[in-house]
C-alpha positions as CSV (number, residue, x, y, z in Angstrom):
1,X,0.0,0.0,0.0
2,X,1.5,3.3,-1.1
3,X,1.0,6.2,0.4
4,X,2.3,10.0,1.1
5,X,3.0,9.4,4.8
6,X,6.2,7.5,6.3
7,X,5.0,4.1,6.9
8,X,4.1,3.1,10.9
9,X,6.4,0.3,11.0
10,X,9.8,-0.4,8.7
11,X,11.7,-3.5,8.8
12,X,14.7,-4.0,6.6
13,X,16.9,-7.0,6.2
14,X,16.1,-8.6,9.7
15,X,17.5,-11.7,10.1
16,X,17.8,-13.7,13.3
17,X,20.2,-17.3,14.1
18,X,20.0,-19.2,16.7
19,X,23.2,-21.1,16.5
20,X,24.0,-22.5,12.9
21,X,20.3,-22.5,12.2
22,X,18.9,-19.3,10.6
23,X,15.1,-18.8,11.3
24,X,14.4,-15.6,9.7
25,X,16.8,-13.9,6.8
26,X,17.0,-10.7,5.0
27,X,13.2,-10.2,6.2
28,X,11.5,-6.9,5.5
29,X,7.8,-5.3,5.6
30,X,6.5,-1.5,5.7
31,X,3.1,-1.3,7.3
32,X,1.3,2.3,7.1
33,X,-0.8,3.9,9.7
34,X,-4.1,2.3,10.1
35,X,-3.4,-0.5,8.3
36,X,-4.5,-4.2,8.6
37,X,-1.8,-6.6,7.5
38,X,-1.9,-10.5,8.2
39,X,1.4,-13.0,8.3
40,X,0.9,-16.3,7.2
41,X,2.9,-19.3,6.9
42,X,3.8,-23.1,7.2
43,X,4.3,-24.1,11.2
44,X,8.4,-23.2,11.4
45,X,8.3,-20.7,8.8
46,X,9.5,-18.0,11.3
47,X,5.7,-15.7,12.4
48,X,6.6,-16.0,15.9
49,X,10.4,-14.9,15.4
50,X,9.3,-11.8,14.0
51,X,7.0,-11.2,16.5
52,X,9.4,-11.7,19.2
53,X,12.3,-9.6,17.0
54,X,9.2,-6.8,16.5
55,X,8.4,-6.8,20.3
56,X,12.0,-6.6,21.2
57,X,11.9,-10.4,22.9
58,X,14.9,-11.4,21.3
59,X,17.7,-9.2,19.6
60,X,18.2,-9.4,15.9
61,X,21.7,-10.8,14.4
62,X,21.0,-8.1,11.7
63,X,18.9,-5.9,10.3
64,X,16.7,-2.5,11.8
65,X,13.4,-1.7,13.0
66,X,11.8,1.8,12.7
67,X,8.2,2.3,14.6
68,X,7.3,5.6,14.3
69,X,10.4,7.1,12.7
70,X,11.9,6.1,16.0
71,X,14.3,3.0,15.5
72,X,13.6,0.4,18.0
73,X,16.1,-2.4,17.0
74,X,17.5,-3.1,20.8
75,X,14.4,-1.8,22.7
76,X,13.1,-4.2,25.3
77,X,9.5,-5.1,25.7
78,X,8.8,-2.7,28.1
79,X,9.9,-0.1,25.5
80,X,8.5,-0.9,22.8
81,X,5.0,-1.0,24.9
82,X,5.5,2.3,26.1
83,X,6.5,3.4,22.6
84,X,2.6,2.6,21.6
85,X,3.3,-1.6,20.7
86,X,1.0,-4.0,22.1
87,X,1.0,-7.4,21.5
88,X,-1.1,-11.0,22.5
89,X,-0.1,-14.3,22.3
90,X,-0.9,-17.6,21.2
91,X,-1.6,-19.0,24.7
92,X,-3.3,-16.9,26.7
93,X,-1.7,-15.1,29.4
94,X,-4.2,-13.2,31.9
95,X,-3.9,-13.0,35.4
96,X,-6.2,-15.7,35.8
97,X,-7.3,-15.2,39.3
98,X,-8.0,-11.3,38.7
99,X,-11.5,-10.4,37.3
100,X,-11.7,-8.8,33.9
101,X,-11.9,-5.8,34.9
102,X,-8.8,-5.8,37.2
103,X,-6.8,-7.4,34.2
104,X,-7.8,-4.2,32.2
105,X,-6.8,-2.1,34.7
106,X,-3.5,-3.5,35.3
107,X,-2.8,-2.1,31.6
108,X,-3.8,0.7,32.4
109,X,-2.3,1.7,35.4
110,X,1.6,2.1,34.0
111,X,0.2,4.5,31.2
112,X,-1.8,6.7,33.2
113,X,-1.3,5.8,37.0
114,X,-0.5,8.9,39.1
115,X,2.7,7.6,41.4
116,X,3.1,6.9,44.7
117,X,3.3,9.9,46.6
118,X,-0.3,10.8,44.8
119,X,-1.7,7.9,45.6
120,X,-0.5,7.8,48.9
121,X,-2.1,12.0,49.4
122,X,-4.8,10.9,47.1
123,X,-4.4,14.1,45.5
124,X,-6.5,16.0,42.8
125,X,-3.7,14.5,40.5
126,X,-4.9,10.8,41.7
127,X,-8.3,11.2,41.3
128,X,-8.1,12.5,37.5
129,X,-5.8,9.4,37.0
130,X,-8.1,7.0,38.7
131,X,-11.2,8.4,36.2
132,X,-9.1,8.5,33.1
133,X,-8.2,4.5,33.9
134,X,-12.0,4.0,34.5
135,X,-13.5,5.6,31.5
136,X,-10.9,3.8,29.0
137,X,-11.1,0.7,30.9
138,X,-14.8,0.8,30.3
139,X,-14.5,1.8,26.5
140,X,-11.8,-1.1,25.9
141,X,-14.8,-3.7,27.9
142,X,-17.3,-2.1,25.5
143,X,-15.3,-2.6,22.2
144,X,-15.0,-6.5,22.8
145,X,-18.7,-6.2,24.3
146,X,-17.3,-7.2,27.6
147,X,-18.7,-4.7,30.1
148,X,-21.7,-7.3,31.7
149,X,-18.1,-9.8,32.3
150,X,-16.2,-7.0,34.2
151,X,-16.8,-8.6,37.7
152,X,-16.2,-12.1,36.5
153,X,-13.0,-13.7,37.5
154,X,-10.5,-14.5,34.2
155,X,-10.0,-18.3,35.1
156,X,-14.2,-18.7,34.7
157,X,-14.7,-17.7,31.0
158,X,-14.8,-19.9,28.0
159,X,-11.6,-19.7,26.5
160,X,-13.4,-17.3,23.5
161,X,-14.2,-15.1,26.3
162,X,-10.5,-14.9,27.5
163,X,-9.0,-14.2,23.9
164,X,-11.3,-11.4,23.5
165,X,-10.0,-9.9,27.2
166,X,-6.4,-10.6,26.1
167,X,-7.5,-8.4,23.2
168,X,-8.8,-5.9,25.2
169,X,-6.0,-5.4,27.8
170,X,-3.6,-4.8,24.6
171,X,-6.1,-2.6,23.4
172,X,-5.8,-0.6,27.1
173,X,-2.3,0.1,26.4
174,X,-3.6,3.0,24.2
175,X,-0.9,1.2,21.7
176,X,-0.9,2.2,18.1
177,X,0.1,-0.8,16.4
178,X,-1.3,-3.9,18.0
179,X,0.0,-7.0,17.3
180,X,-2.2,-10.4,17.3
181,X,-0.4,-14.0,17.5
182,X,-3.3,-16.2,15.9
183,X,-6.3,-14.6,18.2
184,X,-8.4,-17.4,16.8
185,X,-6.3,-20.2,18.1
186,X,-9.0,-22.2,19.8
187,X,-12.3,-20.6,18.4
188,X,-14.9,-22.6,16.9
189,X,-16.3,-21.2,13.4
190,X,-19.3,-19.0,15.3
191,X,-16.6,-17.4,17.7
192,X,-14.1,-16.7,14.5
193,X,-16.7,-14.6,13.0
194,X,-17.5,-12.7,16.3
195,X,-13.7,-12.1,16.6
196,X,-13.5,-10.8,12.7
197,X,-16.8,-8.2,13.7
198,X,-14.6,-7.3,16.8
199,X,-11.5,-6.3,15.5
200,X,-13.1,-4.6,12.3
201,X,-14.5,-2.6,14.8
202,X,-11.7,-2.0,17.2
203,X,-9.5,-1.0,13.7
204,X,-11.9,1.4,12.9
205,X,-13.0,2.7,16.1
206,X,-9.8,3.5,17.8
207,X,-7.9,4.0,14.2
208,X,-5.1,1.6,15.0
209,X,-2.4,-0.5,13.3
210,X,-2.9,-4.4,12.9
211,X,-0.7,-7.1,12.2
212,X,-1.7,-10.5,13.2
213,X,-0.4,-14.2,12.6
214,X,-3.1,-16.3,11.7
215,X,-3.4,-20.0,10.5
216,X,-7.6,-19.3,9.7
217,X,-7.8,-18.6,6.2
218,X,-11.1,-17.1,6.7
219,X,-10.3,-15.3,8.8
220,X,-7.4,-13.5,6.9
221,X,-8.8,-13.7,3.4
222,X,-11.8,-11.5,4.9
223,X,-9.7,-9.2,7.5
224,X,-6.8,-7.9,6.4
225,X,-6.1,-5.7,3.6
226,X,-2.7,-6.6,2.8
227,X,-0.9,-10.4,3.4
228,X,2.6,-11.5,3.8
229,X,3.7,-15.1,3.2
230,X,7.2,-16.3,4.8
231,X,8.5,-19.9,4.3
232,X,11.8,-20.9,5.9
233,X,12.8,-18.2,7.1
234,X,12.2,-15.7,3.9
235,X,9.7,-13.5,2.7
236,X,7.9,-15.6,-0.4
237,X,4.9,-13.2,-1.4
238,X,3.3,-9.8,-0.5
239,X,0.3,-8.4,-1.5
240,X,-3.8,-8.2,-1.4
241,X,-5.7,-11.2,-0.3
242,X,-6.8,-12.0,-3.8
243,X,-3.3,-12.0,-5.3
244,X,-2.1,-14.4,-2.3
245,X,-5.1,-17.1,-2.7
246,X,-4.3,-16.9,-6.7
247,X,-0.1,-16.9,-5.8
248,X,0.9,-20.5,-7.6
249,X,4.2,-20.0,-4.9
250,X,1.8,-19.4,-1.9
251,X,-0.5,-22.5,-3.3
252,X,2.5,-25.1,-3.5
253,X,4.4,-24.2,-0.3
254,X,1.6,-23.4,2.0
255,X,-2.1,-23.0,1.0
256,X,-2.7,-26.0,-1.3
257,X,-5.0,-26.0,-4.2
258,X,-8.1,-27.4,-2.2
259,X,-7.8,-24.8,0.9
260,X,-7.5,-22.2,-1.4
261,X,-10.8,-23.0,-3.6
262,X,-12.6,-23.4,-0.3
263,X,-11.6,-19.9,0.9
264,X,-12.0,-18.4,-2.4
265,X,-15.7,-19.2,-1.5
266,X,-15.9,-18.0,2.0
């Protein structure tokens, strides 16, 4: 996607070894602001490294990242969060024993807490903190249509439930570019299409930046405006979702000629 303005995200040549075996090479991808942009690939074929290289996980052998003009290539996690870069992951990772709403809050609260000393004097300072966290933390509940769950404790939801929390506490970050690891791992077909609604919402909403991994077809051949394919390590195709079902390269290495006729359907 071409554009006028500098693109939200720019990754040139990022490679990553782990010993003598190389699981991402030469790797690059420009994302503009707003956009929704899926990664697809065989199991192996390196989604989670770049994830984990994006995120600031694990250091690169090579290459750069730019978020925001602003290059990130050595920034922790913490960082990069506070730099506007959320992420979820495969398996689920709430505090279990919390209820939803206090796992929203905890997102919250290293944005726009007010400090000790506040907190301690419970100063003017304080309170304005403590309503800014309660208003988001009620519009991030409403976007995943979560607010009648609030008082319910994170270990007692269906496991659709809990992605679309883990969603929402990334989405309380006030992060610009989120990042989704497969948020349909786990969802039976009715749940997949609530989670599609969802983040078509949240995109347009709250104008962010998407990238997800996803092994749904559906789900990415409807979502995401732009797809990237990596195999082995490398970048194999780029481009809209009707280019990469039609891709012959794509079809032999990952999608196969009967998965993509039954998504060109969907």
């Amino acid at each position: 996607m071409k554009t006028d303005q500098p693109p939200l995200l720019a990754v040139n040549n990022l490679t990553k070894h782990f010993g003598g075996i190389t699981a991402l090479e030469n790797y690059h991808i420009e994302i503009q602001p707003h956009e929704l942009v899926g990664l697809i690939g065989p199991n192996g074929a390196g989604k989670t490294t770049v994830f984990n290289l994006l995120t600031g996980a694990i250091q690169p052998s090579a290459g750069a990242i730019a978020f925001n003009g602003q290059n990130i290539t050595a920034c922790r996690p913490d960082q990069s969060a506070r730099l506007g870069m959320a992420r979820t992951f495969q398996n689920i990772r709430l505090f279990n024993q919390l209820t939803v709403w206090d796992n929203i809050r905890c997102a919250l609260h290293p944005r726009l807490g007010a400090g000790f000393w506040r907190a301690w004097m419970h100063t003017h300072g304080y309170r304005r903190a403590e309503k800014k966290i309660y208003d988001h933390a009620w519009t991030c509940l409403d976007a995943l249509a979560l607010t009648n769950l609030a008082a319910d404790k994170a270990a007692d939801l269906p496991y659709g439930l809990q992605r679309r929390v883990e969603i929402a506490r990334a989405l309380a970050t006030g992060a610009h570019l989120l990042l989704l690891d497969e948020p349909a791992a786990g969802l039976n077909p009715h749940e997949t299409e609530d989670l599609i609604a969802q983040i078509r919402q949240i995109h347009a909403h709250f104008r962010l930046t998407i990238f997800l991994i996803e092994h749904d077809m559906s789900l990415v051949m409807n979502l995401c405006q732009r797809i990237q394919v990596i195999d082995g390590g490398r970048m194999l195709a780029m481009g809209l979702p009707h280019d990469i079902r039609n891709d012959p390269r794509v079809i032999e290495a990952y999608l196969g000629r009967s998965e993509v006729a039954d998504h060109a359907q969907h």
